[in-house]
N, C-alpha and C positions, 0 to 999 in steps of 0.2 A: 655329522655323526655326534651323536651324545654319549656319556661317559657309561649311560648308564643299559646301554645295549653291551657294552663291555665287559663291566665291570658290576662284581655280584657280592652280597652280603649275607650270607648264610652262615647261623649258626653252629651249623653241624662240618665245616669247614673253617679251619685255622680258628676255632672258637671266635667267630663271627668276623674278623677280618677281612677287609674288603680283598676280592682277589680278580686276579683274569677270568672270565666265564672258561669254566670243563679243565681249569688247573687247579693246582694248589701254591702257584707263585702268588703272592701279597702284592697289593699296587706300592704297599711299604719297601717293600724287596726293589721294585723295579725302580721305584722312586731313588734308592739309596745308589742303587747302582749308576743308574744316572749322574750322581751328586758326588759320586766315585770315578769319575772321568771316564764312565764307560761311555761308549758310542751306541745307537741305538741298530746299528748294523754288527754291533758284539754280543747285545743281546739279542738278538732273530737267531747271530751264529750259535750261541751254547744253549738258549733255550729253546729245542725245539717245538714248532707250536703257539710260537709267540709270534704275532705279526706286527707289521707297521702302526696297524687302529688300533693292536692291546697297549704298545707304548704310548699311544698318542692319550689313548683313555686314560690311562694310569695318570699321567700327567696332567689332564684336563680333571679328573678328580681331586688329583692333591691342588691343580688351583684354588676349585672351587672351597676344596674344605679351608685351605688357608686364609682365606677372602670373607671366612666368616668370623 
């Protein structure tokens, strides 16, 4: 899976912020949440809509950006 079958960059969405494809959650959002001791089965439960590959993208995104 690549980050970027997931993960979208449109400007007309959270003024260009990368976010989940067909939401308006930020990979920043999900990121923080994570880094917030959340679990990734807390985020499936409040965000409906979000699946196992949108956390794994979000995450495999913020690698990559960090890694440059």
């Amino acid at each position: 899976m690549h980050w970027q079958d997931r993960i979208v960059i449109d400007p007309d969405i959270l003024v260009g912020k990368p976010v989940i494809r067909g939401s308006r959650l930020s990979v920043e959002f999900i990121v923080g949440l994570l880094a917030s001791e959340w679990t990734e089965a807390d985020i499936i439960a409040n965000y409906l809509g979000v699946t196992h590959e949108d956390v794994l993208a979000c995450s495999a995104y913020a690698e990559t950006k960090l890694s440059h």
